[in-house]
C-alpha positions as CSV (number, residue, x, y, z in Angstrom):
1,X,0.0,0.0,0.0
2,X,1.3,3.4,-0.9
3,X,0.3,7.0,-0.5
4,X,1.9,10.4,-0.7
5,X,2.0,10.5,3.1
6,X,4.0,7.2,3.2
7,X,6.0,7.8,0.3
8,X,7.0,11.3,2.2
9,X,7.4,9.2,5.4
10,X,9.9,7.1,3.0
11,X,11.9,9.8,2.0
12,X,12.6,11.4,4.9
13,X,14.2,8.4,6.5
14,X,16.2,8.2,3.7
15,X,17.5,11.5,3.9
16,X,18.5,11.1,7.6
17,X,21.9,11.1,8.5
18,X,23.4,8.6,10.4
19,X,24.6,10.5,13.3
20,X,20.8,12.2,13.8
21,X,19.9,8.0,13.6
22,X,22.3,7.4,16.1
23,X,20.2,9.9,18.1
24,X,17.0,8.5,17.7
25,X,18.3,5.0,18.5
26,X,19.6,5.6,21.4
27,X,23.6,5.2,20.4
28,X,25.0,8.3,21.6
29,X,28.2,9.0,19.9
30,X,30.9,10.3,21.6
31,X,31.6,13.9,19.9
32,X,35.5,12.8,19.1
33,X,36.6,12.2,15.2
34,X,34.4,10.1,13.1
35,X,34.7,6.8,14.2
36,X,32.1,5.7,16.9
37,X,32.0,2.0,18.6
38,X,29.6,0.7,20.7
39,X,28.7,-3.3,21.8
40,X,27.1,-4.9,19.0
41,X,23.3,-5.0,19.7
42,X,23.0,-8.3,19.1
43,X,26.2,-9.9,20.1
44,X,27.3,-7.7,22.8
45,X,31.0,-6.9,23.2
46,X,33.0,-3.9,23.8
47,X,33.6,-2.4,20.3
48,X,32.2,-4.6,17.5
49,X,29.6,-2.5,16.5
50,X,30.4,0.7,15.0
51,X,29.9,4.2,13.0
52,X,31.9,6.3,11.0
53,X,29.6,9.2,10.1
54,X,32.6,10.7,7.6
55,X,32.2,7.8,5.5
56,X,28.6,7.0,5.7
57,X,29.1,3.8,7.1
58,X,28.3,1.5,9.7
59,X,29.6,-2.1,10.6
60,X,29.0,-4.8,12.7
61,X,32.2,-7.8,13.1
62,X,29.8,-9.5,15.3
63,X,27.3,-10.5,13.0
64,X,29.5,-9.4,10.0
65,X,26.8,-7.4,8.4
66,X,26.8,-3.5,7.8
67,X,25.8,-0.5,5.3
68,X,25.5,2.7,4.6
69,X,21.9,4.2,5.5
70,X,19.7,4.7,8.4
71,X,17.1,2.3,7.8
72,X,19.9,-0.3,7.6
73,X,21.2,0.5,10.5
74,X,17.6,0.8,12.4
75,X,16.8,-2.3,11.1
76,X,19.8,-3.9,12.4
77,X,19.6,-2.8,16.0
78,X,16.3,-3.8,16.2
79,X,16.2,-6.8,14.0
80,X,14.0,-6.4,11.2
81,X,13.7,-7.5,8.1
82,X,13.6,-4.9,5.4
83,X,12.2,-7.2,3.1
84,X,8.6,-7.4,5.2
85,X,6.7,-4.3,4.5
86,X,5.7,-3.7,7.8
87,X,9.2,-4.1,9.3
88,X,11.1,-1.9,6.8
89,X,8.3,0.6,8.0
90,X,8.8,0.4,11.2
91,X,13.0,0.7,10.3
92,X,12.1,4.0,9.0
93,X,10.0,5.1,12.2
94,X,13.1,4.0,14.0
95,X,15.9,5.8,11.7
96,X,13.3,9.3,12.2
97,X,12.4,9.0,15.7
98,X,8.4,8.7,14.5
99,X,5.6,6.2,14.2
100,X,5.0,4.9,11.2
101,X,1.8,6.6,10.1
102,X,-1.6,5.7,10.3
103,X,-1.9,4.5,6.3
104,X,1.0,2.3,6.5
105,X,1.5,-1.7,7.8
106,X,1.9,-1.9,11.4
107,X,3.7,-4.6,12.9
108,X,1.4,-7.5,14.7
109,X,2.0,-8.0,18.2
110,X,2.3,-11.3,17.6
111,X,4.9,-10.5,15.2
112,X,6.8,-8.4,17.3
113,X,7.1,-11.1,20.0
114,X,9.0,-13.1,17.8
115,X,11.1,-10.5,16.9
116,X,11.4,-9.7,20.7
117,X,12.2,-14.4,21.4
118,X,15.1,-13.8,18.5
119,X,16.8,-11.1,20.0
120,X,16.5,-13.1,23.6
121,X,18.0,-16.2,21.5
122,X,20.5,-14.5,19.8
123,X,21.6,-12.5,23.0
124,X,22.2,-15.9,25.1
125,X,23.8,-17.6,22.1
126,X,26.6,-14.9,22.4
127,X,26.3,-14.9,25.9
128,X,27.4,-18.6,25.9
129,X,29.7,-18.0,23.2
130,X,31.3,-15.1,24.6
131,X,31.6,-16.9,28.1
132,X,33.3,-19.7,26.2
133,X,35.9,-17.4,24.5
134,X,36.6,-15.8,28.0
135,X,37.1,-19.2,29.8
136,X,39.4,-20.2,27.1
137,X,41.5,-17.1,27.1
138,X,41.9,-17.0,31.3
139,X,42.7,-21.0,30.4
140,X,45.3,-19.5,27.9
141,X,46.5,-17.1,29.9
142,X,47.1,-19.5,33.1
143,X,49.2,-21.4,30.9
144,X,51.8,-19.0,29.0
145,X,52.0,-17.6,32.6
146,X,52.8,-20.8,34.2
147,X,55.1,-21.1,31.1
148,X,57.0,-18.2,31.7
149,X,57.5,-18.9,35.3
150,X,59.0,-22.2,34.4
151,X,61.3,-21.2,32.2
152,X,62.4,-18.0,34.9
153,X,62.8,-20.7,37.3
154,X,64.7,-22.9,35.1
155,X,67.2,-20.6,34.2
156,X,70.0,-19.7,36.3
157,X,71.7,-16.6,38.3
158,X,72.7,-13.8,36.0
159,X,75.2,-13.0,38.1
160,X,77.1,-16.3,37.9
161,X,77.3,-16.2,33.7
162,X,80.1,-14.4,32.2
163,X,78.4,-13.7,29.0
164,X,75.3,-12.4,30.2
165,X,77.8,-9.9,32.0
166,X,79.6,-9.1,28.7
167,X,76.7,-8.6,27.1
168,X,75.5,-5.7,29.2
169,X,78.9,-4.7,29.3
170,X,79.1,-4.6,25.7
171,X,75.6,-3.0,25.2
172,X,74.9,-1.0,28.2
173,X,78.5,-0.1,29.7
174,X,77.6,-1.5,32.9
175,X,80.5,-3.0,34.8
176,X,80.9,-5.1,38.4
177,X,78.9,-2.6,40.5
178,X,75.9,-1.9,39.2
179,X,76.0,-5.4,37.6
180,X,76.2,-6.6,40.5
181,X,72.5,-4.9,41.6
182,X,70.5,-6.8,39.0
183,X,69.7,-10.2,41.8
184,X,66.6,-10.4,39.6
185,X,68.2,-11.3,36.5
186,X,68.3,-14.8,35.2
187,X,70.6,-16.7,32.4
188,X,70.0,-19.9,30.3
189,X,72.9,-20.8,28.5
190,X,70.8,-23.3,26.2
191,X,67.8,-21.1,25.7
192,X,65.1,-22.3,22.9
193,X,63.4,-19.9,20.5
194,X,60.2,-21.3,19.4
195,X,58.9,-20.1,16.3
196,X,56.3,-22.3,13.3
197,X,55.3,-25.7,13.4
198,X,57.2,-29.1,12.1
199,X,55.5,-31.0,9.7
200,X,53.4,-33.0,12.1
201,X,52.2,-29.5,13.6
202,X,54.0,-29.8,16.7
203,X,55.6,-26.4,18.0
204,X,59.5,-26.0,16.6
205,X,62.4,-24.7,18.1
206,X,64.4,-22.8,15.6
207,X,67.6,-21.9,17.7
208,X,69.1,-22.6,21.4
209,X,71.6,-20.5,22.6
210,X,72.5,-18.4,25.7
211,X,69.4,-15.8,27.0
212,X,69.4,-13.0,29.7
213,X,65.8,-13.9,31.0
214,X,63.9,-10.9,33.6
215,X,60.4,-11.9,34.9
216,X,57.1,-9.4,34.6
217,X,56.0,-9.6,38.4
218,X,52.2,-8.4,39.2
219,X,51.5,-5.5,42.2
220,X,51.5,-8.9,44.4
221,X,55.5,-9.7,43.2
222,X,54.2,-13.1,41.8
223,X,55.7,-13.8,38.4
224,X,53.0,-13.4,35.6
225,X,55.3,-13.3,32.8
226,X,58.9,-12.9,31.7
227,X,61.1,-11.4,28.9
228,X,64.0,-13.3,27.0
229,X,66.9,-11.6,25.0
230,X,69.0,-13.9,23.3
231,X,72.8,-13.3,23.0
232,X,75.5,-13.7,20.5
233,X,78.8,-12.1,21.4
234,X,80.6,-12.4,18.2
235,X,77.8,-10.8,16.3
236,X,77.9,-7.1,17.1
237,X,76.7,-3.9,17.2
238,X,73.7,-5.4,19.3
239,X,75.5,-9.0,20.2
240,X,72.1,-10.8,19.7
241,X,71.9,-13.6,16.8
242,X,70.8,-13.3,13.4
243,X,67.6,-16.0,13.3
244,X,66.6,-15.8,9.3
245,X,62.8,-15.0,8.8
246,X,61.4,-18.4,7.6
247,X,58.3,-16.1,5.9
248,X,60.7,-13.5,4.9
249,X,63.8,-14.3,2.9
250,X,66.5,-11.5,4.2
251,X,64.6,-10.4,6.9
252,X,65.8,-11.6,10.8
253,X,63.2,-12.7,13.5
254,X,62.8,-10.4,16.8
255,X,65.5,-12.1,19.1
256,X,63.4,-10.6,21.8
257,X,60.4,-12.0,22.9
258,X,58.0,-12.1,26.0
259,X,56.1,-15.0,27.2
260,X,53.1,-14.9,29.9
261,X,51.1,-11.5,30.7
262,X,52.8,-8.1,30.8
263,X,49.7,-5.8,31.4
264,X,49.6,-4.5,34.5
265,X,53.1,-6.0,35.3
266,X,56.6,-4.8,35.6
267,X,60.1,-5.7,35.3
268,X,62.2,-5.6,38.8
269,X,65.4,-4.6,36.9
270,X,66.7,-3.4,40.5
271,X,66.0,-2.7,44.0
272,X,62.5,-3.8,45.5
273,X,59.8,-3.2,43.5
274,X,57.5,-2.0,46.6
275,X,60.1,0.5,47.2
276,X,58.0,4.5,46.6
């Protein structure tokens, strides 16, 4: 059914902006550049929905869908489908902040509580999924942490190796003294550097070789991560090894790595770190 009233109706939504949609919806944006994010309204999160009001364009990586017009974007916070008159209708109403006027479809209650049960389906699905991702990464996390502790453990006194003390020497101009200071320091003088997969997808250790190895330490002082710098004292300016990029003929792999968490953390390079 059409008539000049809904036909006007019509046009207007498709002359309003995105940011006066944003309005009407209820996403406020936050007045800073052009790019807005906001949870996806479907899939929650932090920043997966999201509105750039330069380009005209809005996205969603939750439910990998986006566009570049109000009613799109109405429709997809409040999931309707565009292709039912009475939904793309009330899309419109949405995108202007009306009601859809008296001459055009309205939306069956009965209708609307099926739009409301998918919504409240789609919601818990990414609840469950989202809790699932979360456990997975803490799981994750425990691990590479209990990792890193291993190998800090593992490793011996810094103090005690002569080329972890030439290296720093050679690198920082520290000597005896202040050497001396850094109890925290440990050295492996058979250090693996893990990098790709062998052919029967098990992780691979491209190159062992001596490593100054400092731990990340939470506000607590319990080790949550720890650094590793391998060392090659013939090869200067920066006495670390050359490790050839596997993926990148010429190039040399970073022959400093962290393992564990570092948010949040610190490295005790000397004196106690509860000290003001």
């Amino acid at each position: 059914m059409s008539s000049p009233i809904l036909d006007a109706f019509i046009t207007q939504a498709q002359d309003v902006t995105l940011a006066e949609a944003a309005g009407h919806l209820g996403l406020k944006l936050s007045g800073r550049g052009a790019e807005h994010v906001f949870p996806c309204p479907v899939t929650g999160g932090k920043d997966r929905f999201s509105i750039n009001t330069s380009k005209s364009a809005w996205n969603c990586r939750g439910c990998g869908t986006g566009g570049r017009d109000a009613i799109g974007l109405a429709a997809h916070q409040r999931s309707l489908d565009v292709r039912r008159r009475p939904e793309f209708l009330a899309a419109c109403a949405a995108a202007l902040g009306k009601d859809v006027p008296d001459e055009g479809e309205q939306l069956t209650p009965e209708r609307r509580a099926e739009i409301e049960a998918e919504i409240a389906k789609r919601k818990e699905l990414a609840r469950v999924e989202s809790a699932r991702k979360d456990r997975e990464q803490n799981e994750f996390r425990d691990r590479e942490r209990s990792k890193a502790k291993g190998m800090y453990d593992h490793a011996g006194l810094f103090t005690k190796s002569k080329v972890a003390r030439a290296y720093l020497m050679k690198r920082a101009g520290l000597f005896d003294t202040p050497l001396a200071m850094l109890t925290r320091a440990h050295f492996s003088s058979n250090h693996s550097y893990w990098y790709g997969k062998d052919e029967a997808d098990r992780p691979l250790a491209i190159h062992s070789g001596p490593a100054m190895i400092f731990p990340f330490i939470d506000g607590s002082g319990d080790i949550i991560g720890c650094h590793q710098t391998w060392i090659d004292l013939e090869n200067s300016p920066k006495y670390r090894p050359f490790l050839p990029d596997p993926d990148n003929p010429g190039e040399g792999l970073q022959t400093k790595k962290m393992r564990g968490t570092k948010m949040g953390g610190l490295i005790p390079v000397a004196g106690a770190p509860t000290a003001g």
